[in-house]
C-alpha angles and dihedrals in degrees: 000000000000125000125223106234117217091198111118113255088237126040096218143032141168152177155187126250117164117317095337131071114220118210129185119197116197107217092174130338097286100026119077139172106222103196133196126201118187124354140008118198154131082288095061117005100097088050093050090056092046091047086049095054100032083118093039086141095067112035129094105176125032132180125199109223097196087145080115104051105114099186132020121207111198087250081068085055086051105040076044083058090041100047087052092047091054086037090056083049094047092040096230121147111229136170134182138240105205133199128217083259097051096032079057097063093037085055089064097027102047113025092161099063096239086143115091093232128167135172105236134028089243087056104054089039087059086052098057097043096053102101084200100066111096118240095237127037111216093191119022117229124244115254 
């Protein structure tokens, strides 16, 4: 008997869109590393949402890799708010790696800290894979 695998064939894939190059990493079949290089903007930052939750239907846990985001337009603070909102609908737990580009607008953006941000990869990944941690935060924690 043999079983259908609905882990991607290859564990990684990426394109360009603009002046940024998107990357997702597959971890296991439900958890995925979605990665930005270069610049988020109103030109891209819809595109880049769209690109992280293509297979919105079989991840669990996502992380959002933005460490190589260089510079952060305010349409990458609302595609941000966008891409939670449709996580919270799709029920996947996500978390972000900033970088200082992106931590300064969400600085500003986001004083209050709703945003599950973290300062490393390894970081938010431990974040999505601890079964503890509760799906909505009611009150942000202070960073």
């Amino acid at each position: 008997m043999s079983s259908v695998s609905t882990f991607p064939e290859s564990a990684t894939d990426s394109t360009f869109c603009r002046t940024a190059r998107f990357t997702t990493r597959w971890l296991e079949p439900d958890i995925a590393v979605v990665s930005a290089h270069g610049e988020i903007d109103a030109a891209n930052a819809r595109e880049f949402i769209n690109y992280a939750l293509r297979h919105a239907g079989r991840i669990k846990r996502l992380v959002l890799d933005l460490s190589g985001v260089e510079f952060f337009g305010t349409a990458g603070f609302s595609a941000l708010h966008t891409f939670n909102v449709r996580c919270v609908g799709d029920q996947i737990d996500w978390a972000l790696a900033s970088s200082a580009g992106v931590a300064r607008v969400l600085q500003i953006c986001d004083p209050d800290w709703a945003l599950p941000t973290y300062d490393s990869v390894d970081a938010a990944l431990s974040a999505v894979q601890d079964d503890s941690r509760p799906l909505l935060q009611l009150i942000p924690k202070p960073r």
